[in-house]
C-alpha positions as CSV (number, residue, x, y, z in Angstrom):
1,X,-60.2,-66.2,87.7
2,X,-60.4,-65.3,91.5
3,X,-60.8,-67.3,94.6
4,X,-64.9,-67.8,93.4
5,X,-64.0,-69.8,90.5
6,X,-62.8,-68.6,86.7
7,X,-64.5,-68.3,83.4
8,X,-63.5,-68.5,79.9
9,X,-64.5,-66.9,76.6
10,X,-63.3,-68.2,72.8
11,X,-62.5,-66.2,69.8
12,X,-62.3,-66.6,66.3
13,X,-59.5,-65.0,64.3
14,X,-59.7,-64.7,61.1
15,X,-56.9,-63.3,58.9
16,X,-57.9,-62.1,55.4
17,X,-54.9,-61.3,52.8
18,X,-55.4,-59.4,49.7
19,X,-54.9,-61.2,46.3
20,X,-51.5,-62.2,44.3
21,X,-51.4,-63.0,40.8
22,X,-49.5,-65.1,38.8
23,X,-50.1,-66.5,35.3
24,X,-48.8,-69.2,33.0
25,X,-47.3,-69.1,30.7
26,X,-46.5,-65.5,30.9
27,X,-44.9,-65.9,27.0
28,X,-46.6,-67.7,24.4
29,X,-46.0,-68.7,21.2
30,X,-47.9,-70.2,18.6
31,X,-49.1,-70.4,15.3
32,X,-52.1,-68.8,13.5
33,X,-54.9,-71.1,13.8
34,X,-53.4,-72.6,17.1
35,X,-55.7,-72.2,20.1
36,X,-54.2,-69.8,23.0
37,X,-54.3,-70.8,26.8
38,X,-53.2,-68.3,29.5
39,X,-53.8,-69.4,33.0
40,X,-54.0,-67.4,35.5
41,X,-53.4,-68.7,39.4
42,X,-54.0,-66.5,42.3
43,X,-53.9,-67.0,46.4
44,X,-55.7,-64.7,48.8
45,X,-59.0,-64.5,51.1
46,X,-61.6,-66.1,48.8
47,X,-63.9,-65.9,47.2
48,X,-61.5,-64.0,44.2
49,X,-62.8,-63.1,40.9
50,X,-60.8,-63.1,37.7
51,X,-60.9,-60.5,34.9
52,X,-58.7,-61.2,31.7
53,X,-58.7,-57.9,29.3
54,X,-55.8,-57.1,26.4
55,X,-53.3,-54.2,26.4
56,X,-54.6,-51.9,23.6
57,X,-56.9,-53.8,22.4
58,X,-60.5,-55.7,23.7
59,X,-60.7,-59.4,24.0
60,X,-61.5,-61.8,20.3
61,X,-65.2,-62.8,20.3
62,X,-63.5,-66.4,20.4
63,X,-62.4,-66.1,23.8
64,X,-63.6,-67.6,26.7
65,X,-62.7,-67.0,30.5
66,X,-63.5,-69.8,33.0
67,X,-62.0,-70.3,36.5
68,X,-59.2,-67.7,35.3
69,X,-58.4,-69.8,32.6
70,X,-58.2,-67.4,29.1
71,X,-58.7,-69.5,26.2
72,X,-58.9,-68.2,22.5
73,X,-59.2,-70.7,19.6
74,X,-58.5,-70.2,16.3
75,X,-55.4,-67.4,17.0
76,X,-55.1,-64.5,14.5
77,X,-51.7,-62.0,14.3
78,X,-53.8,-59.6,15.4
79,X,-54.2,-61.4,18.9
80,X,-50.5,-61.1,19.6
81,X,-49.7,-58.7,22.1
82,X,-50.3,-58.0,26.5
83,X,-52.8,-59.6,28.0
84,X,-53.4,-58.8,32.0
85,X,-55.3,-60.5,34.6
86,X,-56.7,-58.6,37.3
87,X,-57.6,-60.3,40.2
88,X,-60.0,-59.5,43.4
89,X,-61.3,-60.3,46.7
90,X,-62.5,-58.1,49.4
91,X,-59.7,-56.8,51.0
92,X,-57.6,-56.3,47.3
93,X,-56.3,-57.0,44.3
94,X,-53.5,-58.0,42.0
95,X,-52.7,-58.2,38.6
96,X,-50.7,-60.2,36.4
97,X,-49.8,-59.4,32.3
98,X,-48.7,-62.8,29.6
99,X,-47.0,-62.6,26.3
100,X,-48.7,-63.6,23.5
101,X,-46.9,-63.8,19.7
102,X,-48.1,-65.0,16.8
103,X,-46.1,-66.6,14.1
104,X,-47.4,-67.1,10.8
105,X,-46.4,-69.3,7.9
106,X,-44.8,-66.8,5.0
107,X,-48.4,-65.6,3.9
108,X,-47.0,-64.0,0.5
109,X,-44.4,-64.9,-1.6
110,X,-43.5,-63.3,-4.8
111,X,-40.9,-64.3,-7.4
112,X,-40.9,-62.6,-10.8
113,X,-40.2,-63.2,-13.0
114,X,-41.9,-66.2,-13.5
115,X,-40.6,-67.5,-16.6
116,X,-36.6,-66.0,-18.3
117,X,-35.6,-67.1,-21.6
118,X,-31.8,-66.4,-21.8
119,X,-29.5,-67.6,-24.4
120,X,-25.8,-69.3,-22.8
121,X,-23.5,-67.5,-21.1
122,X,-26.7,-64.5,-20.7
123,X,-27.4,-62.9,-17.6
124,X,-30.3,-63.5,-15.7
125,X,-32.1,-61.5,-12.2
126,X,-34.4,-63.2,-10.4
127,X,-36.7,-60.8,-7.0
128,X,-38.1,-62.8,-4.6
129,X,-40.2,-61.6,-1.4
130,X,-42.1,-62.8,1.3
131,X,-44.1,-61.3,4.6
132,X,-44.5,-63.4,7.4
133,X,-43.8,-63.3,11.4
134,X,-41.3,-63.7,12.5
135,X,-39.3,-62.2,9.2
136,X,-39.4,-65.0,6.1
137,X,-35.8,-66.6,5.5
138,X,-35.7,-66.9,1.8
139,X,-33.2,-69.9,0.6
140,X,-32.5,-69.7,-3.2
141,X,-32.2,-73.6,-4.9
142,X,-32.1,-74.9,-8.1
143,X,-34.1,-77.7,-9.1
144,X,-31.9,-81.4,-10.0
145,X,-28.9,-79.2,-8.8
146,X,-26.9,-76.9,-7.5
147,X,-27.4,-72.5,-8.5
148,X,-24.4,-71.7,-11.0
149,X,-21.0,-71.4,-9.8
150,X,-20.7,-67.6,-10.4
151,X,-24.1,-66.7,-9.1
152,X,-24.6,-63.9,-6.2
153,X,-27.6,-63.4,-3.8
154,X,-29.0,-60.2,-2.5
């Protein structure tokens, strides 16, 4: 301004911030045959992309990716393990990395033997073992009642 008069000029400012990641749940558990869903939420300067790959590993042909949501049906033990999220826009990026275990139901259990014939008072050894994650407990009953007084587990 001066004693003529004044003029004015507007600006725009526009602040753009790089991406930051977050995802939930960032530990999962389920069961085989459950369906896994990792979600993964980011703030920034749009527009942002989202790019889910697995630690060590490539993504199931079962999964899916939409708006950053990971979703893989049909979970197999060998889908347990780091999955990250990377996450973009134009001035950055971010990532983020989820948990994923898979617990199984004991997938093997063997007991031999199958069938003892001992007279009274005899001896008897029964081997049982299982595989399954986590770790199978095994429980040792006795059908109509309860195992002999003097027995022992191993």
């Amino acid at each position: 301004s001066n004693t003529v008069g004044f003029t004015e000029n507007y600006i725009s400012l526009d602040v753009e911030s790089p991406p930051y990641a977050t995802v939930l749940p960032d530990d999962i558990s389920v069961r085989v045959g459950d369906a896994i869903s990792l979600q993964c939420l980011a703030h920034g300067t749009p527009p942002i992309t989202y790019e889910w790959t697995k630690e060590d590993g490539s993504l199931p042909s079962r999964s899916t990716v939409r708006n950053g949501i990971l979703q893989i049906n049909g979970a197999t033990a060998e889908d347990a393990g780091n999955y990250k999220c990377v996450v973009k826009n134009k001035v950055g990026r971010a990532h983020t990395t989820a948990v994923v275990k898979v617990k199984s139901a004991p997938l093997a259990v063997k007991v031999s033997p199958r069938v003892e014939v001992k007279g009274v008072g005899g001896t008897v050894q029964f081997t049982c073992s299982a595989t399954g994650e986590p770790k199978p407990k095994i429980e040792w009953l006795k059908e109509g009642g309860d195992l002999p007084p003097n027995h022992s587990i191993r």
